[in-house]
Wavefront OBJ file of the C-alpha trace (Angstrom):
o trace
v 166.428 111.652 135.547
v 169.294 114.134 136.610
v 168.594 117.179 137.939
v 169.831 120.243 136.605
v 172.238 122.172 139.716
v 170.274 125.552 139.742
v 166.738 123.519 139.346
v 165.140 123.788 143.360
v 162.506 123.278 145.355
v 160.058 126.231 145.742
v 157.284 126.510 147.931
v 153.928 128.212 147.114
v 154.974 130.980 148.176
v 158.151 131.397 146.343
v 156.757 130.006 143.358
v 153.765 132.749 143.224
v 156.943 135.506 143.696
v 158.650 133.876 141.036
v 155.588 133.754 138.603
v 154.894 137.903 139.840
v 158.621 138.619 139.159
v 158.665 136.944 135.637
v 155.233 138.921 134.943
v 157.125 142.017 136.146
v 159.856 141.447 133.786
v 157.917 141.780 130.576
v 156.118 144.996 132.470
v 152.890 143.563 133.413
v 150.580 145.982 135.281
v 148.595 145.762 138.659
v 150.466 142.328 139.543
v 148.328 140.944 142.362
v 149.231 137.547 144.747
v 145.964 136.052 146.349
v 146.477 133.811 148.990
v 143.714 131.017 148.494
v 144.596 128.129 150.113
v 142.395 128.186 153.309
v 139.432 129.453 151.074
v 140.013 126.839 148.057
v 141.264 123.353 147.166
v 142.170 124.608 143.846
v 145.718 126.393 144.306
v 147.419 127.920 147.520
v 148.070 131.186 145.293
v 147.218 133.057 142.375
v 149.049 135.747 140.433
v 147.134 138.114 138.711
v 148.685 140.644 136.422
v 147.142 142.174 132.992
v 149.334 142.532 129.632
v 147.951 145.895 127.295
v 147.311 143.824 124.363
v 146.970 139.831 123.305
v 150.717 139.898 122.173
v 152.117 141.035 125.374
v 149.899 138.712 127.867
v 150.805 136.152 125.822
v 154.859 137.186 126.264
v 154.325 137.625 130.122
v 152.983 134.263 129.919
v 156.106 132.516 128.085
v 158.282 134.649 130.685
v 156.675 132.706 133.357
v 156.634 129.481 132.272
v 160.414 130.310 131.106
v 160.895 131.736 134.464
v 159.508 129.009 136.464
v 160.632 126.283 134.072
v 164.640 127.638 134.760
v 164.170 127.304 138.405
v 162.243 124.438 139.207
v 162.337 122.264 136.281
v 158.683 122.328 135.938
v 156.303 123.037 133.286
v 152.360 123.910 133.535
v 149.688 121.164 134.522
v 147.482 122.709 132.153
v 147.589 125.723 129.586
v 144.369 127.759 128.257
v 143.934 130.808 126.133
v 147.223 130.719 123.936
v 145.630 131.237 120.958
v 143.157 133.931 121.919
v 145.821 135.703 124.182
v 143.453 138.139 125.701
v 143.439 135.881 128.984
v 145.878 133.515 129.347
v 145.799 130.987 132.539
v 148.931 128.734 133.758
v 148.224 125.805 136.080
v 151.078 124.738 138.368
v 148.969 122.781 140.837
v 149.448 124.947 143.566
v 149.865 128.135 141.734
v 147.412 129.143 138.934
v 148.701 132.578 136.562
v 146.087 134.604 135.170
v 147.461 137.070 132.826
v 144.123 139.551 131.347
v 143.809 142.080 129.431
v 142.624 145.068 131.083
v 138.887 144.506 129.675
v 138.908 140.996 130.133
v 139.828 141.544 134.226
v 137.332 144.139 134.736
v 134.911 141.678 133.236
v 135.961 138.727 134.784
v 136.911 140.562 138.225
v 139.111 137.845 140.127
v 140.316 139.978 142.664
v 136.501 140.641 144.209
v 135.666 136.841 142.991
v 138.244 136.095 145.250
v 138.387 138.864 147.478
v 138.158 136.759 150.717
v 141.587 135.553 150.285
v 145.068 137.405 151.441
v 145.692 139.940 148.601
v 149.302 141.407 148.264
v 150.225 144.030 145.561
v 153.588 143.391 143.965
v 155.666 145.359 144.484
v 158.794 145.207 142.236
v 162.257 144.912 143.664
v 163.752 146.828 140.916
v 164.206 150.546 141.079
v 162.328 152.692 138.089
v 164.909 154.252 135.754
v 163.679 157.958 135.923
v 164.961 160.035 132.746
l 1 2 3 4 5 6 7 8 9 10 11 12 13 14 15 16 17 18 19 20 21 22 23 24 25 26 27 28 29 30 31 32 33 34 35 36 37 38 39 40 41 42 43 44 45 46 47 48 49 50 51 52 53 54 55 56 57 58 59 60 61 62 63 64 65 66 67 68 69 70 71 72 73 74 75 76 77 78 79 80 81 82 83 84 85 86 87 88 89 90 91 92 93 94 95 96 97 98 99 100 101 102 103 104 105 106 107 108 109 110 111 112 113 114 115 116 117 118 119 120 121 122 123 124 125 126 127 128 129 130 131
């Protein structure tokens, strides 16, 4: 198989800011990064972000797999909760995207599940149009 020239090599890392950046882009809200790889065997990261209704976590989830897809090449392990859309989860292997909506996070509560992991806040890179 040939390789596409833009497709690369990510790490964790970069993959998890690629994932938070493509959530960004379809203006998720409270975009979180949790560091779990010395807690878990399951991922090294997840990204956490919520979409306001079913229809947009289910477009910050295309824009991710888009996203990641574009650069690497690489499409999820596994895929659950397309057709509900209220909490959609995107395995990579070592990165796993949760994308909730707001009711379904507070429920579910990742962030304390997984509390004892590094948490960063994204923080996006591109300046706020102010009108």
């Amino acid at each position: 198989m040939v390789e596409a020239p833009n497709r690369q090599e990510l790490t964790s890392e970069q993959l998890a800011q690629l994932a938070a950046e493509a959530c960004d882009d379809r203006k998720a809200v409270d975009i979180r990064l949790i560091r779990v790889d010395e807690v878990s065997s399951l991922a090294d990261w997840f990204v956490i972000a919520s979409g306001l209704s079913d229809v947009q976590v289910r477009a910050i989830a295309r824009s991710v797999e888009d996203q990641i897809e574009a650069a690497t090449g690489r499409l999820p392990l596994r895929r659950e909760g397309q057709k509900e859309g209220r909490w959609l989860l995107l395995d990579y292997g070592e990165l796993i995207v949760h994308v909730l909506t707001p009711s379904e996070r507070t429920y579910y509560d990742l962030e304390s599940f997984w509390g004892h992991g590094e948490q960063v806040r994204f923080v996006s890179s591109t300046p706020a149009v102010i009108s």
